[in-house]
N, CA, C and O of each residue as an XYZ file, in Angstrom:
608
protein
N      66.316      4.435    250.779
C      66.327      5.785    251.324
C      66.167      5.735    252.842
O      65.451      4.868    253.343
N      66.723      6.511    253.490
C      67.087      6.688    254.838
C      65.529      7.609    255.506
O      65.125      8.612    254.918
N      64.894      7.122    256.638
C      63.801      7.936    256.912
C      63.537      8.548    258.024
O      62.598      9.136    258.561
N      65.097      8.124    258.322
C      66.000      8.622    259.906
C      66.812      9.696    259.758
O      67.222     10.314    258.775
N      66.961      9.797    260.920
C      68.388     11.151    260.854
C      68.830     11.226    262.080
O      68.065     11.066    263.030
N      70.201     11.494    262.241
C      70.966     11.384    263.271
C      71.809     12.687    262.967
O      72.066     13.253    261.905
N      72.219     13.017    264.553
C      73.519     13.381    264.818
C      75.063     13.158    265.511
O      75.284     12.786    266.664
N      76.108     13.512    264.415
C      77.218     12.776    265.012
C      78.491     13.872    265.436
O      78.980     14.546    264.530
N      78.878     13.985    266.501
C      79.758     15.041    266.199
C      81.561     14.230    266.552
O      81.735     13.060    266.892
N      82.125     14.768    266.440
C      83.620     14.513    266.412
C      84.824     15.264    266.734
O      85.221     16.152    265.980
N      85.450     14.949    267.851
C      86.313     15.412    268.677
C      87.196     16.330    267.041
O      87.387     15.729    265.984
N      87.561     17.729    267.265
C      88.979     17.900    266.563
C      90.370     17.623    266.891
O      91.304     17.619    266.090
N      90.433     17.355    268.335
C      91.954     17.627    269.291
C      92.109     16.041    269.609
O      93.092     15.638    270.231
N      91.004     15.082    269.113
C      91.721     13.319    269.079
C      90.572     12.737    268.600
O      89.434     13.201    268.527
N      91.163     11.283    268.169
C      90.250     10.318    267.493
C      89.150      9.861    267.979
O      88.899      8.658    267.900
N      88.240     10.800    268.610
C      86.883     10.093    269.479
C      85.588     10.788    269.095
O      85.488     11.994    268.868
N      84.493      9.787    269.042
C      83.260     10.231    268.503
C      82.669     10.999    270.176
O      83.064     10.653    271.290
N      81.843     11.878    269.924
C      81.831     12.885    271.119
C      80.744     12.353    271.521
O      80.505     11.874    272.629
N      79.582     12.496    269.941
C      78.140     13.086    270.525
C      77.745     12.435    269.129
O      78.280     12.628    268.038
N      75.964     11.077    269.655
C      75.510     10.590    269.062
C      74.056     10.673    269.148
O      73.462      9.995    269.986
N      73.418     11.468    268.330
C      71.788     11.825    268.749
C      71.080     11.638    267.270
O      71.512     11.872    266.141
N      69.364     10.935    267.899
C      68.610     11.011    266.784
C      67.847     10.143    266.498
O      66.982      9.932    267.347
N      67.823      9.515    265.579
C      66.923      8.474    265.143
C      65.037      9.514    265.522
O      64.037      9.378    266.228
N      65.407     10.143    264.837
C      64.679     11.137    264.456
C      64.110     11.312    262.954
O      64.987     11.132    262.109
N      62.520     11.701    262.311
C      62.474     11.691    261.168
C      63.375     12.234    260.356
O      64.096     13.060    260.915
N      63.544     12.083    259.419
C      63.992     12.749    258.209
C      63.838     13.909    258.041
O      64.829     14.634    257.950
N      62.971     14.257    257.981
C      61.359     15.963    257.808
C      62.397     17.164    258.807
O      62.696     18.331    258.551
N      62.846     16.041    260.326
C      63.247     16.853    261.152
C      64.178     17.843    260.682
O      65.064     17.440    259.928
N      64.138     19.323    261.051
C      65.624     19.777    260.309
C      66.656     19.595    261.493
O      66.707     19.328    262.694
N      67.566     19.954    260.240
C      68.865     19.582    261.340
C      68.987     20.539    262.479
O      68.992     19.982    263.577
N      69.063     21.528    262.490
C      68.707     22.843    263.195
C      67.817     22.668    264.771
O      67.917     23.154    265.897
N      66.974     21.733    264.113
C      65.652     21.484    265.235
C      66.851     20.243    265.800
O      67.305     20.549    266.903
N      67.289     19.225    265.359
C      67.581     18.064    266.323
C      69.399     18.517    267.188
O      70.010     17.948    268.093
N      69.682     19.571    266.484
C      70.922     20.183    267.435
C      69.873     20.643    268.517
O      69.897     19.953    269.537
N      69.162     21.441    268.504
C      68.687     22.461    270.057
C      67.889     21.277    270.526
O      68.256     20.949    271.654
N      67.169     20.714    270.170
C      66.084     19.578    270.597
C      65.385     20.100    271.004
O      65.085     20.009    272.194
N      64.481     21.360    269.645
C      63.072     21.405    269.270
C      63.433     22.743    268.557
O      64.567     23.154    268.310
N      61.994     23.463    268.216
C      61.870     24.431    267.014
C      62.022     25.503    267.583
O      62.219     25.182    268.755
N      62.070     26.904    267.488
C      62.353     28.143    267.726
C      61.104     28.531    268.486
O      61.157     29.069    269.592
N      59.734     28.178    267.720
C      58.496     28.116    268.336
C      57.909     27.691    269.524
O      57.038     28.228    270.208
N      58.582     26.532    269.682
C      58.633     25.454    270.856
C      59.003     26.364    271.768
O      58.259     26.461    272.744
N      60.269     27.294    271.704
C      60.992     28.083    273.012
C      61.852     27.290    273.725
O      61.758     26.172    274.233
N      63.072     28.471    273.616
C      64.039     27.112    274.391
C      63.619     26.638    275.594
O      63.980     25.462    275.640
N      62.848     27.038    276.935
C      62.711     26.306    277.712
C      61.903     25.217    277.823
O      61.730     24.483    278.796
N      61.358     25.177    276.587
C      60.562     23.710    276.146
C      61.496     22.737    275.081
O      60.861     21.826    274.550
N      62.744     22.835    274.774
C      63.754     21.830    274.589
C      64.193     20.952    275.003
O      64.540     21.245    276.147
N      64.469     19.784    274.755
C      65.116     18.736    275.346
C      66.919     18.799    275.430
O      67.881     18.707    274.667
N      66.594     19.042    277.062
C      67.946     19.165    277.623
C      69.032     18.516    277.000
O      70.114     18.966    276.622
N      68.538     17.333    276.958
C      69.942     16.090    276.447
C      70.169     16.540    274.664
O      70.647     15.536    274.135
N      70.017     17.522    273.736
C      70.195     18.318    272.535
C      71.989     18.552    272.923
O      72.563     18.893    273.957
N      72.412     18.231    271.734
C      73.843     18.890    272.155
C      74.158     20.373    272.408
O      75.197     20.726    272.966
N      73.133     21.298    271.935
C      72.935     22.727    272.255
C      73.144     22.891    273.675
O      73.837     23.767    274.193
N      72.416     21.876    274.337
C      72.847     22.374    276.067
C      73.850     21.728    276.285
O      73.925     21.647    277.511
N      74.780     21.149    275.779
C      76.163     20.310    276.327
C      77.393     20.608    275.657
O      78.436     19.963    275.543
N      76.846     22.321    275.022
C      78.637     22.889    274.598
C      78.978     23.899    275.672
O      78.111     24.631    276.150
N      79.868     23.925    275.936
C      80.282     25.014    277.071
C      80.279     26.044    276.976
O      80.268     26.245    275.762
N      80.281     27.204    277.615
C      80.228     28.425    277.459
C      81.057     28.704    276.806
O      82.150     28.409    277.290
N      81.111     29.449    275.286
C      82.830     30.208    274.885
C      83.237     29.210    273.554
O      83.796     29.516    272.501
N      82.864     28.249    273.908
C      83.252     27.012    272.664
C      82.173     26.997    271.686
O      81.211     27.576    272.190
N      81.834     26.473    270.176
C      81.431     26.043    269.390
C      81.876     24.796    269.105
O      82.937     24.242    269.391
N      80.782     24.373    268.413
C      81.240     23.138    267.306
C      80.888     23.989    265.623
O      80.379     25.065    265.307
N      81.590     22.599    264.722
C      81.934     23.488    263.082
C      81.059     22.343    262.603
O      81.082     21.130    262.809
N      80.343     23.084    261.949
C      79.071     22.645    261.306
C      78.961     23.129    259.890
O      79.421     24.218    259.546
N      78.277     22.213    258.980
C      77.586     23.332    257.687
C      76.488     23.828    258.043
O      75.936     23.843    259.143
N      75.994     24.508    256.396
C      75.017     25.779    257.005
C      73.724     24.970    257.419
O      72.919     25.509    258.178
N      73.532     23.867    257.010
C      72.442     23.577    258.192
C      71.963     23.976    259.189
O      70.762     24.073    259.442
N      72.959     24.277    259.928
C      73.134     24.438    261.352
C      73.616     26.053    261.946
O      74.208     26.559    262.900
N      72.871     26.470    260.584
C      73.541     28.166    260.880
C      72.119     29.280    261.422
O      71.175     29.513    260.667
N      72.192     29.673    262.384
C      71.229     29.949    262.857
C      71.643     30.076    265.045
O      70.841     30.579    265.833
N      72.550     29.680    265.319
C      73.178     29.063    266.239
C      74.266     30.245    266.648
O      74.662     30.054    267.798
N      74.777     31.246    266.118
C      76.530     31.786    266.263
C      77.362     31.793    267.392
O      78.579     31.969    267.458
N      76.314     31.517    268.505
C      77.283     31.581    269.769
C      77.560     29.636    269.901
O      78.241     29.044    270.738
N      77.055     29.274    269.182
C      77.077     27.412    269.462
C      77.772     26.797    268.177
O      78.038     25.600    268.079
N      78.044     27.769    267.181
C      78.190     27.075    265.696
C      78.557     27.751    264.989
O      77.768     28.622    264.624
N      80.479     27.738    264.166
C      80.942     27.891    263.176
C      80.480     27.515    262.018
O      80.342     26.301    261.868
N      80.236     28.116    261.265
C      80.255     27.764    259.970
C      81.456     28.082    258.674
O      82.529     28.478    259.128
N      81.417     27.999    257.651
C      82.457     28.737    256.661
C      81.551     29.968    256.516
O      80.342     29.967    256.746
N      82.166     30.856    256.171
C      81.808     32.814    256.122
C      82.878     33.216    254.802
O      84.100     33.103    254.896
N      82.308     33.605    253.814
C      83.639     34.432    253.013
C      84.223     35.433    253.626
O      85.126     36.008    253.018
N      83.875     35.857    254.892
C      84.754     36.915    255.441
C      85.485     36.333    256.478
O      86.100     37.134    257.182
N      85.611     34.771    256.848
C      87.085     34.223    257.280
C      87.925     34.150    256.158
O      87.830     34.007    254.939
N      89.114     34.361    257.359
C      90.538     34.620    256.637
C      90.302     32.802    255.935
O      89.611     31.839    256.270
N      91.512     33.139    254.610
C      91.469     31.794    254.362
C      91.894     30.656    255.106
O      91.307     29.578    255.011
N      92.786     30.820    255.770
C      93.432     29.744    256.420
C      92.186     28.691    257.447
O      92.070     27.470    257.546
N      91.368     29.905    258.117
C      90.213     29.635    258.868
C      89.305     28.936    257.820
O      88.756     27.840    257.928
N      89.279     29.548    257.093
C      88.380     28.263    256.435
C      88.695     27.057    255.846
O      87.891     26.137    255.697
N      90.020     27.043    255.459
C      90.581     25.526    254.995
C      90.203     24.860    256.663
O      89.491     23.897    256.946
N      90.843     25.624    257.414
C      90.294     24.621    258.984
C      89.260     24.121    258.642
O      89.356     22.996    258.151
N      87.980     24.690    258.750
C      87.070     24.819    258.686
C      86.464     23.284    257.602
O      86.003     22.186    257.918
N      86.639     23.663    256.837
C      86.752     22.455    255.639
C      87.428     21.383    255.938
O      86.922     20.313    255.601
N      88.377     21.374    256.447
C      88.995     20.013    257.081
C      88.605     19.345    258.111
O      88.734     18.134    258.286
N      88.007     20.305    258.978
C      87.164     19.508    260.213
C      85.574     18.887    259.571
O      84.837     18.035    260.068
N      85.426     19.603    258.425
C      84.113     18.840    257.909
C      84.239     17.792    257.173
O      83.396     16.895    257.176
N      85.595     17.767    256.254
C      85.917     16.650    256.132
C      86.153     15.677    256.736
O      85.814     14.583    256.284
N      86.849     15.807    258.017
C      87.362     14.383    258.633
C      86.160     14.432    259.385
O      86.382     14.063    260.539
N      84.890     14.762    259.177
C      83.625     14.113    260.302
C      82.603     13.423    259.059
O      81.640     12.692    259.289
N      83.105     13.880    257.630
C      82.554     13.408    256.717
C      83.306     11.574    256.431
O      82.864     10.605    255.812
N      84.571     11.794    257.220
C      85.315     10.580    257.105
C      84.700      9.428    258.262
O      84.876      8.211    258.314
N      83.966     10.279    259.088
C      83.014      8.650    260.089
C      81.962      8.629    259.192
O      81.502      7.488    259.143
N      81.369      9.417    258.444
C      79.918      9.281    257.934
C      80.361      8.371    257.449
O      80.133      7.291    257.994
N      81.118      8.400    256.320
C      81.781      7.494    255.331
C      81.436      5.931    256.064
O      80.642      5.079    255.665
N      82.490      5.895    257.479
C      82.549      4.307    257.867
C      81.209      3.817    258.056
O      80.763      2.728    257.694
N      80.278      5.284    259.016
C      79.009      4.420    258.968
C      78.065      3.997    258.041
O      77.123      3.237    258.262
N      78.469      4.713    256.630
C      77.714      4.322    255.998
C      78.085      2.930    254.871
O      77.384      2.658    253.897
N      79.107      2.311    255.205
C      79.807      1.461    254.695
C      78.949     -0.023    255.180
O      78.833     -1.034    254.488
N      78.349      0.219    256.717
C      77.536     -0.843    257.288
C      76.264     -0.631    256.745
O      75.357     -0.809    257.559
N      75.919     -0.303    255.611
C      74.466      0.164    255.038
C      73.424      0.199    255.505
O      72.382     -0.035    254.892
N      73.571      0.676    257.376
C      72.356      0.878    258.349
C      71.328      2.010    257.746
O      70.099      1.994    257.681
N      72.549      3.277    257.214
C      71.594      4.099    257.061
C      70.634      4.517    255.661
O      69.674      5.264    255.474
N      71.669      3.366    254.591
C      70.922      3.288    253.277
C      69.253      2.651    252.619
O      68.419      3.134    251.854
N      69.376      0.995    253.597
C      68.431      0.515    253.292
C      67.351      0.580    254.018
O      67.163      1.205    255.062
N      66.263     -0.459    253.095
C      65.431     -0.520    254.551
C      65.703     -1.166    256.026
O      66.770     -1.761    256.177
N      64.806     -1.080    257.103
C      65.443     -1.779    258.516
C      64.022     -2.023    258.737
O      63.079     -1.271    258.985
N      64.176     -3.788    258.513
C      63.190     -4.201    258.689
C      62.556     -5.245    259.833
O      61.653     -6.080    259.797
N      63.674     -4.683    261.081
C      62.998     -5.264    262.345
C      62.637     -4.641    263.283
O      63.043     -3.489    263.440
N      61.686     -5.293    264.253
C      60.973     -4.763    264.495
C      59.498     -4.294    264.302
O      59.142     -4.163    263.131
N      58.568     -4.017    265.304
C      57.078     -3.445    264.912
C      56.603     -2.456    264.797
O      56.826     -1.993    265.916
N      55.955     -1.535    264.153
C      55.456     -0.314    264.494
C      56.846      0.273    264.615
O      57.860     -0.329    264.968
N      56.703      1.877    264.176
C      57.180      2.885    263.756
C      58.282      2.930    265.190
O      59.472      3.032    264.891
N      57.888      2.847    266.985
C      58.433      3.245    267.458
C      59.920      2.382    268.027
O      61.042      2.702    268.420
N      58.974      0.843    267.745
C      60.483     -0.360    267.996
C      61.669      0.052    266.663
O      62.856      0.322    266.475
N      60.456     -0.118    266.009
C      61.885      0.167    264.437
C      62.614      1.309    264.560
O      63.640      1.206    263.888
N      62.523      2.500    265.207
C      63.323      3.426    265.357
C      63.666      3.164    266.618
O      64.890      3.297    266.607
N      63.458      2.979    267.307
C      64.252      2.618    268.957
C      65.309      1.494    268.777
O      66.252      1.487    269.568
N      65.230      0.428    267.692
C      66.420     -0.819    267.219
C      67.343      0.034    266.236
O      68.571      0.020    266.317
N      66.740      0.662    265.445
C      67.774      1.241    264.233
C      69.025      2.243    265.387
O      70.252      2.176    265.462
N      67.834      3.256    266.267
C      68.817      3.958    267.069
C      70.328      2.853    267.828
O      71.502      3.170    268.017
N      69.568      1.492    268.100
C      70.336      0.810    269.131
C      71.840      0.065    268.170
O      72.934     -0.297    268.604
N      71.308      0.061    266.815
C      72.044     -0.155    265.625
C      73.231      0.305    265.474
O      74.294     -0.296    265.321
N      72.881      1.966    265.551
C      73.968      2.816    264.993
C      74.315      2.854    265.857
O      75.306      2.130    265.768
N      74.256      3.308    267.127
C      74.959      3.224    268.719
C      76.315      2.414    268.664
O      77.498      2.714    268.826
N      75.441      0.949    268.284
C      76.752     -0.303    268.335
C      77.620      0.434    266.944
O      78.766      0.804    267.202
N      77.292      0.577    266.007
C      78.107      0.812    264.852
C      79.592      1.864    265.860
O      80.709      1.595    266.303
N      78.876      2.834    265.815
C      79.645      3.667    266.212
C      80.821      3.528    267.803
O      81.480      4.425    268.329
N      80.702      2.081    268.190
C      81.277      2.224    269.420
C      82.183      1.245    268.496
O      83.390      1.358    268.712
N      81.762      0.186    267.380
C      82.742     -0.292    266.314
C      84.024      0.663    265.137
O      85.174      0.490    264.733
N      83.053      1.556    265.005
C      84.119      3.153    264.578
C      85.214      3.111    265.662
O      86.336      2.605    265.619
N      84.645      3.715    266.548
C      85.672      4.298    267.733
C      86.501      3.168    267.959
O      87.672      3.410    267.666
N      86.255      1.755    268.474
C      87.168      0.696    268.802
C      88.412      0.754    267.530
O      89.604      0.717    267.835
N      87.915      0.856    265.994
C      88.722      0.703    265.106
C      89.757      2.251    264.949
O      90.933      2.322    264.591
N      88.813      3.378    265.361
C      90.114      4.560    265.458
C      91.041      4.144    266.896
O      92.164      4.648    266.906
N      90.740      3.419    267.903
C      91.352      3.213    268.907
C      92.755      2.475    268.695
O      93.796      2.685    269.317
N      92.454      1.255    267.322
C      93.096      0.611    267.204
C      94.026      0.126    265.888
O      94.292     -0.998    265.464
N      94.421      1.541    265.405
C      95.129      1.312    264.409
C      94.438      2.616    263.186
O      95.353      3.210    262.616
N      93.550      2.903    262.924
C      92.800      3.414    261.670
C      91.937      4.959    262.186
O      90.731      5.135    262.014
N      92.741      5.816    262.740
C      91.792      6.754    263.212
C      91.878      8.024    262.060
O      92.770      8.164    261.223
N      90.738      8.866    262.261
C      90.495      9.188    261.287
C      91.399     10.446    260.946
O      91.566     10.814    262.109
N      92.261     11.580    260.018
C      93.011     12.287    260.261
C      93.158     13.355    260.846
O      92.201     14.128    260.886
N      94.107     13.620    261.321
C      94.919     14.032    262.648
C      94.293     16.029    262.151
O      94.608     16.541    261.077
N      93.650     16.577    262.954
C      93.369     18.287    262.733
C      94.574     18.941    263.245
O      94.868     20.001    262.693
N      95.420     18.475    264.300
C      96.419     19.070    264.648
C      97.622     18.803    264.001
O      98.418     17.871    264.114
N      97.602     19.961    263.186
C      98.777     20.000    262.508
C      99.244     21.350    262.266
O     100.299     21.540    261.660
């Protein structure tokens, strides 16, 4: 069991991993490690580097409902999108479900990770882990195997 949690996000308009954050408990919700901290906290006590402060004005990213709580930062599926919007919708969660897939093929995030001391090396190596994984993703969508095409 995984006692980490990360976030990964993924270009729709080409084959590139955008945005890699986390190595964060488990407990954390997802909600809390998009803004980088709790509602309580107040946003001006957030951590800047949260992908919440690094979407642009006007844009979203497409998320599940995890992450619903957000509307000016985050699509979700709605039964009151038209259908077509939501097959989008579903397809962009699929093809970001298609890197989970690769990373989880390197079984970083299944087993235990047992190097390292104390709670904060072992999560500061696991973070340095998936980092490399993921620059191994991207080299392999670079080079032959990227993941499928949203523009269509």
């Amino acid at each position: 069991m995984c006692w980490k949690k990360y976030a990964f996000c993924l270009s729709l308009s080409e084959p590139r991993i955008v945005w890699v954050d986390g190595c964060v408990p488990a407990a954390v919700a997802d909600i809390t490690l998009f803004r980088g901290g709790t509602v309580e906290d107040g946003e001006g006590n957030w951590d800047r580097g949260a992908l919440y402060f690094h979407i642009p004005k006007g844009k979203r990213v497409i998320a599940d409902d995890g992450l619903a709580g957000e509307p000016d930062k985050i699509t979700i599926a709605s039964p009151a999108l038209p259908t077509p919007v939501k097959n989008y919708i579903s397809d962009a969660k699929s093809r970001q479900e298609t890197m989970h897939t690769r990373l989880k093929s390197f079984n970083i995030l299944r087993h235990r990770f047992r190097h390292g001391s104390g709670t904060e090396e072992k999560m500061a190596l696991h973070k340095s882990v998936v980092e490399a994984l993921c620059v191994v993703i991207q080299y392999d969508y670079e080079n032959g195997h990227p993941p499928f095409d949203m523009m269509h």
